[in-house]
Gaussian input, Z-matrix of N, CA and C with variables (Angstrom, degrees):
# hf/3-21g

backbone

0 1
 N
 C     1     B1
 C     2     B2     1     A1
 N     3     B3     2     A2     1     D1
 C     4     B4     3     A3     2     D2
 C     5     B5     4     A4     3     D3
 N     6     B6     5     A5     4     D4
 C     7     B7     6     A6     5     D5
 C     8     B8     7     A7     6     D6
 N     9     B9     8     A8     7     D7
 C    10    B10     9     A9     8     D8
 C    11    B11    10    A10     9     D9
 N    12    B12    11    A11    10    D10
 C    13    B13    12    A12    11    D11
 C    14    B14    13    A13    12    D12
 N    15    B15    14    A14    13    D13
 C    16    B16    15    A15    14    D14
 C    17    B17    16    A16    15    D15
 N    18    B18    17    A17    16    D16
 C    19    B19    18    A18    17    D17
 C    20    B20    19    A19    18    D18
 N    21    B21    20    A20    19    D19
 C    22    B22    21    A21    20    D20
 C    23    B23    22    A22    21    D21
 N    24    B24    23    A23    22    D22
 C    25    B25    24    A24    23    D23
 C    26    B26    25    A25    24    D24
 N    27    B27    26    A26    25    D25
 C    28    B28    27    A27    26    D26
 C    29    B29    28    A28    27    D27
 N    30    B30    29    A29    28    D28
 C    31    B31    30    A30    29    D29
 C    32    B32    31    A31    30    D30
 N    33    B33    32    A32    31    D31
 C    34    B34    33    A33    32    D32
 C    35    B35    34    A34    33    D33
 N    36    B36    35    A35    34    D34
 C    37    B37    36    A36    35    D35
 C    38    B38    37    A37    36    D36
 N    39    B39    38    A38    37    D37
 C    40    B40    39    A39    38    D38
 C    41    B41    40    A40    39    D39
 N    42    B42    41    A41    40    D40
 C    43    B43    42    A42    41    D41
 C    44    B44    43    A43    42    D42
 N    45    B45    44    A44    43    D43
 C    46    B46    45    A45    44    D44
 C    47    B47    46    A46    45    D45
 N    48    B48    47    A47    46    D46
 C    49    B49    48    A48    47    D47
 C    50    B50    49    A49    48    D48
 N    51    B51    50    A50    49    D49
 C    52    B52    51    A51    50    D50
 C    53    B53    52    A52    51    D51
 N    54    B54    53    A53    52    D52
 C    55    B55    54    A54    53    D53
 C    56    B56    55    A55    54    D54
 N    57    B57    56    A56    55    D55
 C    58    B58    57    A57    56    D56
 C    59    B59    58    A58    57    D57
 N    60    B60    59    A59    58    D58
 C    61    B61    60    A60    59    D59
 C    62    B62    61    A61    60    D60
 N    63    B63    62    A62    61    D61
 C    64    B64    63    A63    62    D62
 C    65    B65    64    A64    63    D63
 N    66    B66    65    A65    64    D64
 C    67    B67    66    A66    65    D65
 C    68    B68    67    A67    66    D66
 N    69    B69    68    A68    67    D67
 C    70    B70    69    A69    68    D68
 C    71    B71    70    A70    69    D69
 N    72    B72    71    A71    70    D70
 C    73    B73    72    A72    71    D71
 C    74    B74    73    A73    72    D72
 N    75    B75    74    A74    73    D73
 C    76    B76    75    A75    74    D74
 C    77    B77    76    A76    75    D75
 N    78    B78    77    A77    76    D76
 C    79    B79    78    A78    77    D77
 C    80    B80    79    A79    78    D78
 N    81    B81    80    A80    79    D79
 C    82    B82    81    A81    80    D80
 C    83    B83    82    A82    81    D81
 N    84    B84    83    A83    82    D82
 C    85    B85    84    A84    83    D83
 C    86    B86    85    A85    84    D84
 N    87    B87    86    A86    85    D85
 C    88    B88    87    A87    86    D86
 C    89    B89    88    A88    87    D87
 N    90    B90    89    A89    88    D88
 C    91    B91    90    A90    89    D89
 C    92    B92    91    A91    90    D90
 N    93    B93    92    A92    91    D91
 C    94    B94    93    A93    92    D92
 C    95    B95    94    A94    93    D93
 N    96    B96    95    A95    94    D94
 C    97    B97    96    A96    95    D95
 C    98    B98    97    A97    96    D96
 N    99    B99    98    A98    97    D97
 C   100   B100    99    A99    98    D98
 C   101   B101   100   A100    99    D99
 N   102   B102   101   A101   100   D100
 C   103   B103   102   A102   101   D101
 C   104   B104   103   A103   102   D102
 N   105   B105   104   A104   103   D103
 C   106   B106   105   A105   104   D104
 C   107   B107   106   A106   105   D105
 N   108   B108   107   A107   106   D106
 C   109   B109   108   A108   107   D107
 C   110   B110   109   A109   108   D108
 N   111   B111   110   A110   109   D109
 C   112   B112   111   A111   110   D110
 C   113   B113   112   A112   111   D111
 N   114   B114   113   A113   112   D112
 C   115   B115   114   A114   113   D113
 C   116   B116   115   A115   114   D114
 N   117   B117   116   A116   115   D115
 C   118   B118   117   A117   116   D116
 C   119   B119   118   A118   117   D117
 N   120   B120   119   A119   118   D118
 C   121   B121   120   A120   119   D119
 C   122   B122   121   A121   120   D120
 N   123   B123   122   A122   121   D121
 C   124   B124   123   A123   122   D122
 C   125   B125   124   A124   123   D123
 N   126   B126   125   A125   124   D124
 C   127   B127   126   A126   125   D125
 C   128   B128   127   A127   126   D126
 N   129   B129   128   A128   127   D127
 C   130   B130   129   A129   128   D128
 C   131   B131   130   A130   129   D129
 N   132   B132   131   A131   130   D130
 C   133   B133   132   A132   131   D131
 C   134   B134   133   A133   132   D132
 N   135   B135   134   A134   133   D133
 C   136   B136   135   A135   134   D134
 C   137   B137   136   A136   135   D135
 N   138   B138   137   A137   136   D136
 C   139   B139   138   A138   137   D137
 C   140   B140   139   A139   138   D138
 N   141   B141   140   A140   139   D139
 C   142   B142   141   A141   140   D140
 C   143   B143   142   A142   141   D141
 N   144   B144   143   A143   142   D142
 C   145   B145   144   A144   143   D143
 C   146   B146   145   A145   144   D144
 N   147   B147   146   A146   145   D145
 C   148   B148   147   A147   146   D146
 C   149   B149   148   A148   147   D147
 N   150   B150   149   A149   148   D148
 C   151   B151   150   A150   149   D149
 C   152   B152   151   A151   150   D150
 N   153   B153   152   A152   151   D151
 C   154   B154   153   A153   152   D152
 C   155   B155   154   A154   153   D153
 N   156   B156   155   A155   154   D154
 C   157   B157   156   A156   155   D155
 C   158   B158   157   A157   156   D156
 N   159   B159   158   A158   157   D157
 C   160   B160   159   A159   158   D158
 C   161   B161   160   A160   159   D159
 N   162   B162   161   A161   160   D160
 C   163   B163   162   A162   161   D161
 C   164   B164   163   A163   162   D162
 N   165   B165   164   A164   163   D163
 C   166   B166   165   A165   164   D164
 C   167   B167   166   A166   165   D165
 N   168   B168   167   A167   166   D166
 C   169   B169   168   A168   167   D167
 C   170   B170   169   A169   168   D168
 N   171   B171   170   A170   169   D169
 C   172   B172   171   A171   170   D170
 C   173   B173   172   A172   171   D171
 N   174   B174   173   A173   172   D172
 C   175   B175   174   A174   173   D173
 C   176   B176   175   A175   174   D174
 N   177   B177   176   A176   175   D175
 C   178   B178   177   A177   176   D176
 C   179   B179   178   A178   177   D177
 N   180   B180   179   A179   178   D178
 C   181   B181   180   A180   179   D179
 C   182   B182   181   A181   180   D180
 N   183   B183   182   A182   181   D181
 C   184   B184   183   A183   182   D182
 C   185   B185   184   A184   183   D183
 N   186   B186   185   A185   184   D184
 C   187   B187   186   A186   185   D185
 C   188   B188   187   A187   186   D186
 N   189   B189   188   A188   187   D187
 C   190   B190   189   A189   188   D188
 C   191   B191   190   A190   189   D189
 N   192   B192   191   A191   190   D190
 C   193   B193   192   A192   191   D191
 C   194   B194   193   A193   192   D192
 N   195   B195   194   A194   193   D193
 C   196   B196   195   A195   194   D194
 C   197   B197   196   A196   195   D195
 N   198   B198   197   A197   196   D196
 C   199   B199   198   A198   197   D197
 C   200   B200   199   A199   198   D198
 N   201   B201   200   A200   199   D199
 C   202   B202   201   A201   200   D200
 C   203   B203   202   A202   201   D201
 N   204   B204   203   A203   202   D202
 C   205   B205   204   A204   203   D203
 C   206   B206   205   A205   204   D204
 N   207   B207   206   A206   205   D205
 C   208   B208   207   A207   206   D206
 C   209   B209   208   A208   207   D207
 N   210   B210   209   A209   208   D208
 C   211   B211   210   A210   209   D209
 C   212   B212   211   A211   210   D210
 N   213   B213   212   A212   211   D211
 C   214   B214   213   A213   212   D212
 C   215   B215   214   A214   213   D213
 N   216   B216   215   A215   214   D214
 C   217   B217   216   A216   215   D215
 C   218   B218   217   A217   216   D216
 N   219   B219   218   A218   217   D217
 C   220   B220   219   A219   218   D218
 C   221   B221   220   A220   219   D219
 N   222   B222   221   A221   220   D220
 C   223   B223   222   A222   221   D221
 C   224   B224   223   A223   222   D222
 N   225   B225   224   A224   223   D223
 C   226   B226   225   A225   224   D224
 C   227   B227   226   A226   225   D225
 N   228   B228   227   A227   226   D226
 C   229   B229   228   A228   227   D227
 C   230   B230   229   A229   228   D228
 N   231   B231   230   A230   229   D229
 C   232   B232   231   A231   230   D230
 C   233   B233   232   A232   231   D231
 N   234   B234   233   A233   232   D232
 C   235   B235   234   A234   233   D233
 C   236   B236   235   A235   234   D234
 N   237   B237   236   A236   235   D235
 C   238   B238   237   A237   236   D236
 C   239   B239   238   A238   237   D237
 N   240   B240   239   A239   238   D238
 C   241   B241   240   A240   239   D239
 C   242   B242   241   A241   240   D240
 N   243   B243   242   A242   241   D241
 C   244   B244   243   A243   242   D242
 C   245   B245   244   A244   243   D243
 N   246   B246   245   A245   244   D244
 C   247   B247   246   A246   245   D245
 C   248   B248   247   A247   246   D246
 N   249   B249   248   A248   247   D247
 C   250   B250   249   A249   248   D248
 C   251   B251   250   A250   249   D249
 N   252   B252   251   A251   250   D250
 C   253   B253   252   A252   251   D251
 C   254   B254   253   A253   252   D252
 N   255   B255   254   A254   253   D253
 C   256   B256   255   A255   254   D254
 C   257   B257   256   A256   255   D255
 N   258   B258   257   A257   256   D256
 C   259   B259   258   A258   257   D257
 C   260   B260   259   A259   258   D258
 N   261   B261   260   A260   259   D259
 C   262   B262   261   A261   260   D260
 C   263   B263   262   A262   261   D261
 N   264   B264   263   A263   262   D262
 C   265   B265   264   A264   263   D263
 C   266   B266   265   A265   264   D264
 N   267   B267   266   A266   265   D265
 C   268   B268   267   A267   266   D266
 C   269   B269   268   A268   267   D267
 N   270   B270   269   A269   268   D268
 C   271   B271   270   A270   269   D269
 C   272   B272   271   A271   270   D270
 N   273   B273   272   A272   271   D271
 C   274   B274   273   A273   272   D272
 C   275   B275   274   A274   273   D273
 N   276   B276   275   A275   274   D274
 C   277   B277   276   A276   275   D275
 C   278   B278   277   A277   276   D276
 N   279   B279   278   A278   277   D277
 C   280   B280   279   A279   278   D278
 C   281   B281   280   A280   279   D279
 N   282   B282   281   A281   280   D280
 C   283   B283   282   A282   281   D281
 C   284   B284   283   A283   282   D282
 N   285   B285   284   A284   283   D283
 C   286   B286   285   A285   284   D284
 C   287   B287   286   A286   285   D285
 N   288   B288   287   A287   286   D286
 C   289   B289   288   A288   287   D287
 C   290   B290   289   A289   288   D288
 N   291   B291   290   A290   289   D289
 C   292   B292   291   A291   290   D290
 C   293   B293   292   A292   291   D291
 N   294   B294   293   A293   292   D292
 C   295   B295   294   A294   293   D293
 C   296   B296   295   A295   294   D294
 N   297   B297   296   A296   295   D295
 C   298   B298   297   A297   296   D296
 C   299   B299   298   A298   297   D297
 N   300   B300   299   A299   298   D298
 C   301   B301   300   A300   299   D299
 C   302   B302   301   A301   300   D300
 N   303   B303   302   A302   301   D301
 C   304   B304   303   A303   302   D302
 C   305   B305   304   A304   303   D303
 N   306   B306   305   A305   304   D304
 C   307   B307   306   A306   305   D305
 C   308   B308   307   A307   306   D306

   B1=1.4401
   B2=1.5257
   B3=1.4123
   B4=1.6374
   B5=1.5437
   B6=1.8305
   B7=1.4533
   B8=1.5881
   B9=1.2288
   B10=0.9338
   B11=1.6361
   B12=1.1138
   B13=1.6072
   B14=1.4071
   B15=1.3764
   B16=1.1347
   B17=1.3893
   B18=1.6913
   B19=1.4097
   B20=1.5696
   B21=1.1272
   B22=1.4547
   B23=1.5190
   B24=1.7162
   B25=1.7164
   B26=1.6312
   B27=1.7876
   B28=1.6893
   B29=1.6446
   B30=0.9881
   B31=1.7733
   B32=1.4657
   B33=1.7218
   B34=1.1836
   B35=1.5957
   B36=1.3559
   B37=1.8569
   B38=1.5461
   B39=1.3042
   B40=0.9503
   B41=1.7625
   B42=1.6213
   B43=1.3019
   B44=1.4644
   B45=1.4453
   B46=1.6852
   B47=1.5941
   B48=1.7609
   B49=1.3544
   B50=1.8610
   B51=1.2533
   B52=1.8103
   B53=1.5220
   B54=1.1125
   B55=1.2517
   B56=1.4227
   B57=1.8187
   B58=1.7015
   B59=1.4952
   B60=1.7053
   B61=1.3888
   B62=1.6987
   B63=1.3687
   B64=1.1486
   B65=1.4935
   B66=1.3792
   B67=1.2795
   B68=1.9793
   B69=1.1388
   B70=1.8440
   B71=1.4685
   B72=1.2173
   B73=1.1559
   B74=1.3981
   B75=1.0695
   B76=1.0986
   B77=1.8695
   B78=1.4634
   B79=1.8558
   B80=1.5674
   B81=1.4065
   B82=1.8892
   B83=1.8477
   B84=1.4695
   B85=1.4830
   B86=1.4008
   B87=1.2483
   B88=1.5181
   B89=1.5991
   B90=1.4032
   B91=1.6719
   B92=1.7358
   B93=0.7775
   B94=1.3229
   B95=1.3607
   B96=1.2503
   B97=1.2995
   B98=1.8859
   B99=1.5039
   B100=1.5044
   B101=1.9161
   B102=1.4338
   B103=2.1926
   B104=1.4347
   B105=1.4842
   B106=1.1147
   B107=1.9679
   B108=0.9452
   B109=1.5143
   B110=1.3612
   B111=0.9277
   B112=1.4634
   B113=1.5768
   B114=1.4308
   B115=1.9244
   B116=1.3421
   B117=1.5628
   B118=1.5305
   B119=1.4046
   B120=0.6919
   B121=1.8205
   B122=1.6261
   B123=1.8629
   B124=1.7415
   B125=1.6915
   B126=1.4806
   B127=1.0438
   B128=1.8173
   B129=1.4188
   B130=1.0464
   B131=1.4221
   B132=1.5009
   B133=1.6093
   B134=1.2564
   B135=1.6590
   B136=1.3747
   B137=1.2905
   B138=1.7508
   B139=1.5744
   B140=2.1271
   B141=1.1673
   B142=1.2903
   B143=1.8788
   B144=1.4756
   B145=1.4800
   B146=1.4273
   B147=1.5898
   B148=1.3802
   B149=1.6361
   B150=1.6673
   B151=1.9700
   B152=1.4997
   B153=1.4651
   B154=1.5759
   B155=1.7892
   B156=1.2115
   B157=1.0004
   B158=1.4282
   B159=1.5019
   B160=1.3311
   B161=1.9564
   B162=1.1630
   B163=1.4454
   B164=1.2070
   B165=1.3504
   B166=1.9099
   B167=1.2564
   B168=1.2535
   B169=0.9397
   B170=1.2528
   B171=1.8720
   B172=1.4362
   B173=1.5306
   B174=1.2344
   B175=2.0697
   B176=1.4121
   B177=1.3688
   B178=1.4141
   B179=1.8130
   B180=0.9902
   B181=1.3950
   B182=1.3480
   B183=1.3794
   B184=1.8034
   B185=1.6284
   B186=1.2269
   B187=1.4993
   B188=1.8513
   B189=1.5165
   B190=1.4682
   B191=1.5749
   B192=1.6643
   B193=0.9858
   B194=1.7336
   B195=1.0424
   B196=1.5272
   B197=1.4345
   B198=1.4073
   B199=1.3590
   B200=1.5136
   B201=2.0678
   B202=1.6539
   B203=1.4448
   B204=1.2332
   B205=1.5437
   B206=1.4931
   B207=1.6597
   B208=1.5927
   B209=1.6785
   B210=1.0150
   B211=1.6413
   B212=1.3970
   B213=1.2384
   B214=1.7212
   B215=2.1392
   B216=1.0797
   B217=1.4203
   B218=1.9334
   B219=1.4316
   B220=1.3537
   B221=1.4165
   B222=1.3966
   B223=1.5178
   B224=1.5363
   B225=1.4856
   B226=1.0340
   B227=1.4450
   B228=1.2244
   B229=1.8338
   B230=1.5169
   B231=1.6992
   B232=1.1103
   B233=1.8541
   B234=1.4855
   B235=1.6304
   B236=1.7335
   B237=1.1942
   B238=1.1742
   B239=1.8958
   B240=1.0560
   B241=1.4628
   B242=1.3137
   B243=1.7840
   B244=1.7368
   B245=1.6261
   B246=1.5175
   B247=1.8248
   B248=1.3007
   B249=1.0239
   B250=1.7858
   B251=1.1102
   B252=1.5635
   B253=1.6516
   B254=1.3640
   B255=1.0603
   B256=1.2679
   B257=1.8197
   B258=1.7076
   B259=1.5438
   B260=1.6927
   B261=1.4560
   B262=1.3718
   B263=1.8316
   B264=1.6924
   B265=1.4204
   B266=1.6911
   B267=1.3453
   B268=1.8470
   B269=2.2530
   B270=1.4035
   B271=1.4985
   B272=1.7175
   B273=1.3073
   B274=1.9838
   B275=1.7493
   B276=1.3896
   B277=1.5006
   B278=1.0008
   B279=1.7151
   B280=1.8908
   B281=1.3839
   B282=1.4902
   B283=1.1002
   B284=1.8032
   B285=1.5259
   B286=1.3827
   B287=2.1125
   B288=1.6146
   B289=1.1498
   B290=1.5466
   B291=1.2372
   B292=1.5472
   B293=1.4162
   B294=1.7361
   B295=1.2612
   B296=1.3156
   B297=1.7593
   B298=0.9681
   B299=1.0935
   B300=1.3501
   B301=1.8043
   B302=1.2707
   B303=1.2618
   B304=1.6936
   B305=1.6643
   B306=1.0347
   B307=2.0133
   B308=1.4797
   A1=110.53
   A2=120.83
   A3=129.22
   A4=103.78
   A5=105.77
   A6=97.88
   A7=114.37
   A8=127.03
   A9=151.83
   A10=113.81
   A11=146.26
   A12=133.41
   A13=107.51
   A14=120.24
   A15=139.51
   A16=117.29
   A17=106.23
   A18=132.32
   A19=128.53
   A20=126.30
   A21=106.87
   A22=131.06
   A23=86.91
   A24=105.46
   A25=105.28
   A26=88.56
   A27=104.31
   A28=94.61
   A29=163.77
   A30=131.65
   A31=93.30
   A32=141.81
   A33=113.34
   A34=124.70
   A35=94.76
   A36=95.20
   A37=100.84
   A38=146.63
   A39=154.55
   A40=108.07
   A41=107.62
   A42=121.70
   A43=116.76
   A44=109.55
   A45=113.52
   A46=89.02
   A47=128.88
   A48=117.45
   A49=85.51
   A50=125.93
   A51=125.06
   A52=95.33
   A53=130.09
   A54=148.75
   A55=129.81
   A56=89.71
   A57=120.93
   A58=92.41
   A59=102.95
   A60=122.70
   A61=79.03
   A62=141.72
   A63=111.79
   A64=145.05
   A65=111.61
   A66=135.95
   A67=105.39
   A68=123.34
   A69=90.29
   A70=87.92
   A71=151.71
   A72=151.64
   A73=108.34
   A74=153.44
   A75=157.93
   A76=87.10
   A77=93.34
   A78=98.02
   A79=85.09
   A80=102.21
   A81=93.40
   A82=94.90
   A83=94.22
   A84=108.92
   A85=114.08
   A86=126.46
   A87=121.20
   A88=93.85
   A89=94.25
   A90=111.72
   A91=119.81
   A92=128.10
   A93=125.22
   A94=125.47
   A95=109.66
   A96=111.68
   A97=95.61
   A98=111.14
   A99=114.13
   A100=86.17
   A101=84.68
   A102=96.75
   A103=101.91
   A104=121.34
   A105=128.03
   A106=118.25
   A107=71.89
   A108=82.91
   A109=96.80
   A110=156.33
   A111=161.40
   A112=115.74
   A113=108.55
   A114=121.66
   A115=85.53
   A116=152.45
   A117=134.79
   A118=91.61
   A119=133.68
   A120=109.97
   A121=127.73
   A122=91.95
   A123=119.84
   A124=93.21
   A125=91.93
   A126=115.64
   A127=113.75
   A128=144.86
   A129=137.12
   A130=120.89
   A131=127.87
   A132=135.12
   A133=97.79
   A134=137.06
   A135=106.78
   A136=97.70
   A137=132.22
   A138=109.52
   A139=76.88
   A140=123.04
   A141=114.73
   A142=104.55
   A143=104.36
   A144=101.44
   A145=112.43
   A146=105.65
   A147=118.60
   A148=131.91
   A149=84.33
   A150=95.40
   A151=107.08
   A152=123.03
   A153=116.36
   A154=98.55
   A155=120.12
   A156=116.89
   A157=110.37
   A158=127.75
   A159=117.72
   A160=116.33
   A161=103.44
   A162=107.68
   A163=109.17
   A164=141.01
   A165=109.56
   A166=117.76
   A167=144.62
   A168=121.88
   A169=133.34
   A170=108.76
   A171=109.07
   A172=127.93
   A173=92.57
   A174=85.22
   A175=108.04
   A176=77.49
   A177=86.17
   A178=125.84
   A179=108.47
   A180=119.39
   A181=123.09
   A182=103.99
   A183=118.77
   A184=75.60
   A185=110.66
   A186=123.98
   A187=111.36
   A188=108.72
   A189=90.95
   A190=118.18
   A191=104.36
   A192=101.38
   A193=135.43
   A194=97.00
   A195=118.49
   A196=116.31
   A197=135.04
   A198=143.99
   A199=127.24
   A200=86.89
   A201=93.49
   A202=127.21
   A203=121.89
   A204=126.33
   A205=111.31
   A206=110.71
   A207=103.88
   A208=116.09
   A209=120.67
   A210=111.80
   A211=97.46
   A212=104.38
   A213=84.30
   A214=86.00
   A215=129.49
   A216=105.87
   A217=92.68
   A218=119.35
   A219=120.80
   A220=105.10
   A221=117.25
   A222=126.92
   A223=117.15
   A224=129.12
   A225=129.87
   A226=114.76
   A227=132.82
   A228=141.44
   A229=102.80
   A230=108.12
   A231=107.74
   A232=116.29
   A233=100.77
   A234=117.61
   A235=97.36
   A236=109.57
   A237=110.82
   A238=128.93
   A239=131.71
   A240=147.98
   A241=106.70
   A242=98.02
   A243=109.75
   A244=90.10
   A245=112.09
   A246=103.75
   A247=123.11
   A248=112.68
   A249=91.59
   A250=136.57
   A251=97.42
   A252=108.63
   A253=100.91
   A254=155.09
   A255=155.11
   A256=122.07
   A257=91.30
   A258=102.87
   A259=106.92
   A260=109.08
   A261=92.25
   A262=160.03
   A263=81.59
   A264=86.06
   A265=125.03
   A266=93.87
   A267=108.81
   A268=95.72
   A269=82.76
   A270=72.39
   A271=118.60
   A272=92.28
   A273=90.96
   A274=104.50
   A275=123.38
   A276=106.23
   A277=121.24
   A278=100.10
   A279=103.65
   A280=137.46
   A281=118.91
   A282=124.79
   A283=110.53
   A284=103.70
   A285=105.53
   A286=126.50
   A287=105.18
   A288=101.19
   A289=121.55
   A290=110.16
   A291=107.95
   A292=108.63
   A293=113.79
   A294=114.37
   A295=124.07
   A296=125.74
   A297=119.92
   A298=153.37
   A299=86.94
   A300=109.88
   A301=116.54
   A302=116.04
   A303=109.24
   A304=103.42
   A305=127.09
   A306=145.44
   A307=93.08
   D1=-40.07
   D2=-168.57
   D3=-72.14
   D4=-19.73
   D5=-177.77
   D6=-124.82
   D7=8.74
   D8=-177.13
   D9=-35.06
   D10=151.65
   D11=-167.69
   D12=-79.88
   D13=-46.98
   D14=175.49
   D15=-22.72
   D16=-66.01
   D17=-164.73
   D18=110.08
   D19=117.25
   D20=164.97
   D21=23.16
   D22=-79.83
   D23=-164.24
   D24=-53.82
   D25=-69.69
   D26=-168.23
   D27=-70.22
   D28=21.42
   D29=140.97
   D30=-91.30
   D31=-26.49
   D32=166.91
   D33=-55.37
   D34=-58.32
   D35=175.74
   D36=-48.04
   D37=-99.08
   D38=154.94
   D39=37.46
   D40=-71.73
   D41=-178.38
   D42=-67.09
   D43=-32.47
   D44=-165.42
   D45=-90.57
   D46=-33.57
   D47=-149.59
   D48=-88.78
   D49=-21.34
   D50=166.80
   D51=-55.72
   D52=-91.87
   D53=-167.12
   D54=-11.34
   D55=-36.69
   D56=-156.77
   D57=-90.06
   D58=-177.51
   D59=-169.96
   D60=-95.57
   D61=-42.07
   D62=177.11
   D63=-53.38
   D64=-10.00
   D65=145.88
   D66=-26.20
   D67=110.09
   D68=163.77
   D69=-102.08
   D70=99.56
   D71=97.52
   D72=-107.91
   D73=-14.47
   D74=-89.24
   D75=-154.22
   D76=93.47
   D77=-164.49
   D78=-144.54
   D79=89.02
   D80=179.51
   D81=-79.79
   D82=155.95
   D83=165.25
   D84=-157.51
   D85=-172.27
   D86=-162.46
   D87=-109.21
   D88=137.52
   D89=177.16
   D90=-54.86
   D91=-179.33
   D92=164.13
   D93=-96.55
   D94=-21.28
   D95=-175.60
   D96=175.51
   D97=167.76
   D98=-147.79
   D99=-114.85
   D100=70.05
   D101=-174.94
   D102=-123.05
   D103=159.94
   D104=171.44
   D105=-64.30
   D106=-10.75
   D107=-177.85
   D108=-92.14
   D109=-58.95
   D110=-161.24
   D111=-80.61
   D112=-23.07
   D113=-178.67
   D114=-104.78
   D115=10.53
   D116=142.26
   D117=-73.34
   D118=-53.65
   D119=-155.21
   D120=-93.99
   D121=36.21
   D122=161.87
   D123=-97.65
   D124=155.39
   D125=-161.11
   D126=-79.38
   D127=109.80
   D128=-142.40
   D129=-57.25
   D130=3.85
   D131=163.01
   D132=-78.42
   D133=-12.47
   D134=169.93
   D135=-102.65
   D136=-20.04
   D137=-146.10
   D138=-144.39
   D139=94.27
   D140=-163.38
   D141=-79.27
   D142=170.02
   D143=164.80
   D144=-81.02
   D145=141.72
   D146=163.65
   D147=-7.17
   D148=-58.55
   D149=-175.32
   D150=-101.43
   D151=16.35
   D152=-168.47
   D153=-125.80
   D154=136.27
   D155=172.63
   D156=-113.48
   D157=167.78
   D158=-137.79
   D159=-67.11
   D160=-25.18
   D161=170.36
   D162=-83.85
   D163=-35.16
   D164=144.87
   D165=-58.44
   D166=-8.22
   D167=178.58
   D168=-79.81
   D169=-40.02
   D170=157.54
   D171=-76.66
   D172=-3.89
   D173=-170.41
   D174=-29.52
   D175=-70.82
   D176=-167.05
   D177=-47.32
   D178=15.88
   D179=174.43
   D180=-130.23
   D181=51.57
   D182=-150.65
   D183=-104.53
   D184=128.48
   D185=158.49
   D186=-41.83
   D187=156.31
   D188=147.73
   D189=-92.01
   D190=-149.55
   D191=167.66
   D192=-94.24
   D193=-4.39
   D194=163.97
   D195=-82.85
   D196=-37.13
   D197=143.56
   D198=-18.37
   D199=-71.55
   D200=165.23
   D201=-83.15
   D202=-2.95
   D203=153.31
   D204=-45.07
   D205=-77.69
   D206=-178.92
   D207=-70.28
   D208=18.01
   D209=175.27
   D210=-76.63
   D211=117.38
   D212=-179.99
   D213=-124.28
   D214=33.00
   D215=168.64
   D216=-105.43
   D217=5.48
   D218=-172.90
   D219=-153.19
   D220=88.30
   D221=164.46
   D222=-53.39
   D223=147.50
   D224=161.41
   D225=-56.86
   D226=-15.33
   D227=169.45
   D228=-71.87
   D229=-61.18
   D230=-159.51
   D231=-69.40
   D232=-19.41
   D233=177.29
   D234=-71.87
   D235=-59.36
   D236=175.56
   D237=-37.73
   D238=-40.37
   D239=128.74
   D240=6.63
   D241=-71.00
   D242=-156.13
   D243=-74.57
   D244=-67.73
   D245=-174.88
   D246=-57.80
   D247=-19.90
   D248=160.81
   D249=-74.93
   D250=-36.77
   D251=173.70
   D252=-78.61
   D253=-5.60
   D254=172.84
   D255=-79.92
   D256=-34.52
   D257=168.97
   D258=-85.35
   D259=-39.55
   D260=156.00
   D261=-41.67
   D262=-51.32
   D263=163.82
   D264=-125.63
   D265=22.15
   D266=159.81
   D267=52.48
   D268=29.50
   D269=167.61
   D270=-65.81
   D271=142.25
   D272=-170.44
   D273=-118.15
   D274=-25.30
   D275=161.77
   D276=-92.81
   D277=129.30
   D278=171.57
   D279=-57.59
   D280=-10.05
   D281=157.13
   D282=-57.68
   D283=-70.80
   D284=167.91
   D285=-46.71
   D286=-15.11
   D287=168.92
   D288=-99.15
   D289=-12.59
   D290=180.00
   D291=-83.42
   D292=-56.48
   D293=176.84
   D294=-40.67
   D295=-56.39
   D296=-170.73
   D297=63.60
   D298=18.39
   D299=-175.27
   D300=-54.37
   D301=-20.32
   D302=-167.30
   D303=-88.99
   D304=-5.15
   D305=162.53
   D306=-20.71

C-alpha cells in the first residue's frame, strides 16, 4: 500500500469512492447461499483477484475529478488527514487505519 503506483492519496480515494454509495454499481444485496459460486459475485474489495493486490484492485475505480468534487461525505482535505498520516506512520492494518486513534 505505502508503495503502491497509485499513491497514498489516490488508492485511498479510489478504495473508499469503490466502497461508497457513490459507486453506482454498488447495489449490495444478500447472497443466496454461503458457496463459491455466490462469494464471486462480491465486489473485489471484499474477495480480491488472484493476481491483483488491493491497490490494483481499486485503481481502476479512481473517481474523476468531478466525482470527487461532489463527494461531499469525504473532502479532498479531510482524505488528505488519513494519507499523510498514513505515509507518515506506514500504518499497514486497516483496522489500525480507519480508527485512527493515535490522530
Amino acid at each position: 500500500m505505502h508503495a503502491c503506483a497509485q499513491g497514498v492519496h489516490d488508492f485511498l480515494r479510489a478504495y473508499f469512492h469503490y466502497k461508497s454509495a457513490d459507486w453506482p454499481d454498488n447495489r449490495p444485496y444478500p447472497l443466496a447461499a454461503w458457496s463459491a459460486e455466490e462469494l464471486a459475485k462480491m465486489p473485489t474489495y471484499y474477495i480480491m483477484d488472484l493476481d491483483q493486490n488491493m491497490a490494483e484492485t481499486v485503481a481502476s475505480y479512481m473517481p474523476d475529478r468531478k466525482q470527487v468534487a461532489r463527494c461531499n461525505w469525504l473532502s479532498e482535505e479531510e482524505l488528505q488527514v488519513y494519507s499523510s498520516h498514513l505515509r507518515k506512520t506506514r500504518v499497514s492494518g486497516w483496522t489500525e487505519l480507519v480508527s485512527m486513534r493515535h490522530i
